[in-house]
N, C-alpha and C positions, 0 to 999 in steps of 0.2 A: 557412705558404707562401701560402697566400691576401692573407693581408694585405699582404705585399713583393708579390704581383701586384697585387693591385689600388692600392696607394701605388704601382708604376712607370707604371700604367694612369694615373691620376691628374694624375703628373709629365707624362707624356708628352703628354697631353690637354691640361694648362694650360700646356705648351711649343708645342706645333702647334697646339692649336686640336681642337673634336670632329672626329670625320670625318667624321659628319650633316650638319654647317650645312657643311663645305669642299666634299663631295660634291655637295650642292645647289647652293653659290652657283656650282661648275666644271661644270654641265652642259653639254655640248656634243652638240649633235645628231649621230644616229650615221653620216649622211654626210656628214658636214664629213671632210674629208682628214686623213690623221694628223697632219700638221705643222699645220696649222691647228688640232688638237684638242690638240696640244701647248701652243702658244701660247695659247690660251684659258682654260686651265685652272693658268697660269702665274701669281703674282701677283709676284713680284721683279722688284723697279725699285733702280735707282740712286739713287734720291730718298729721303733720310733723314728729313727733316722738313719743317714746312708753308714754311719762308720758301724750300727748293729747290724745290718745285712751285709756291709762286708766281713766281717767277723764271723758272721752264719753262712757266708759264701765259701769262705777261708777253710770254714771247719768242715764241711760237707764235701769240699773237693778237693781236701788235704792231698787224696793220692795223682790228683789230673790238676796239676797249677795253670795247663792250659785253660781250663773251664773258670778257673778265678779270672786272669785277664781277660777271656771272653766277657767275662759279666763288666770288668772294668771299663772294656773298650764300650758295649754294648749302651750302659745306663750308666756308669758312674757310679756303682752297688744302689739304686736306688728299684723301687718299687713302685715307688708311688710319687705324684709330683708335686709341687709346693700347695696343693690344694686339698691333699691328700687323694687325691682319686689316683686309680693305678696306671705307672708312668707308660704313656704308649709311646712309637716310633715316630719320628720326625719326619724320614721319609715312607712309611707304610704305616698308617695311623691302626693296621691290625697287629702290628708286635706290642706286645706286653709285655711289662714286669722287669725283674735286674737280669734275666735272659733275654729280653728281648724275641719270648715264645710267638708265633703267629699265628691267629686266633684261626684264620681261615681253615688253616692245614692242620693244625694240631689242637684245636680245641674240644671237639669230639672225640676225638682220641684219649686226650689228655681225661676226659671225665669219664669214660666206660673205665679207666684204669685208676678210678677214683682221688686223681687229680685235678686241683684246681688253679690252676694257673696264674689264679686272682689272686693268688697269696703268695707270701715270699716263701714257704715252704712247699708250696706245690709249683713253683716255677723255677723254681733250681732241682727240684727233682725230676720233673718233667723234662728240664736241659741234660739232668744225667741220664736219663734214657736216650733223648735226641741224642748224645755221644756216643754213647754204647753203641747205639743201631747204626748211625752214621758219621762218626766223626766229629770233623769241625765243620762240615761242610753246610750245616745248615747257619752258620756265621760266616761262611766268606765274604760278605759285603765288610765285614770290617778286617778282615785278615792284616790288609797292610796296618791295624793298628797293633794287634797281636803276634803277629806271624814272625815280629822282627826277635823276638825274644824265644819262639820257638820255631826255629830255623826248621829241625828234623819232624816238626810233623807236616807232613802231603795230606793238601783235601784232597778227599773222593770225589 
């Protein structure tokens, strides 16, 4: 009996995902609104694979084509990684999503403004805020991969 428990534990852990690292990466502050706490902690999109969220990249930041190569340099238009869970930073396992948003700094944020970063459409709009407010500057670790194509923008 043990073992059919722990082989459905098993399945069901390499189906969903653990409920440690889900639990963590869905934190939501305990007075964010319940709909907002719904949302956040949401990570289904309509977006199957990388060339639909470049395409939803493309469309959304028609007028800033620096923010498309951002997302390029950043994830490769991707969101989520071959496991489907949503794709974090190589070297900062707190950046998230085809912006490569970081959970530490902008995650609270990101959800009193009823974004959710979990998603491909609240983490490219959450990236257009991050530009608007500051630039490219919150992607300077990858500039030298973007920067070379857009010579005339200065980080702050």
């Amino acid at each position: 009996m043990i073992e059919l428990t722990t082989g459905v534990v098993f399945l069901m852990s390499s189906l969903y995902g653990s409920g440690q690292a889900n639990a963590q990466m869905n934190q939501v502050p305990a007075e964010a609104p319940a709909q907002t706490q719904e949302a956040a902690t949401s990570t289904e999109s309509s977006f199957t694979d990388s060339k639909d969220v470049m395409a939803y990249v493309k469309a959304q930041y028609a007028s800033e084509p620096l923010l498309v190569d951002i997302a390029r340099c950043e994830s490769t238009f991707r969101q989520f990684d071959q496991n489907g869970q949503v794709l974090r930073g190589k070297v900062n396992n707190g950046d998230v999503g085809v912006m490569q948003i970081n959970e530490k700094y902008h995650a609270d944020e990101a959800v009193k403004m009823g974004m959710n970063i979990y998603t491909v459409e609240g983490n490219v709009a959450f990236g257009k805020y991050l530009y608007d407010k500051y630039g490219a500057q919150p992607w300077g670790a990858s500039s030298p991969c973007w920067n070379a194509a857009h010579d005339d923008i200065a980080l702050k």
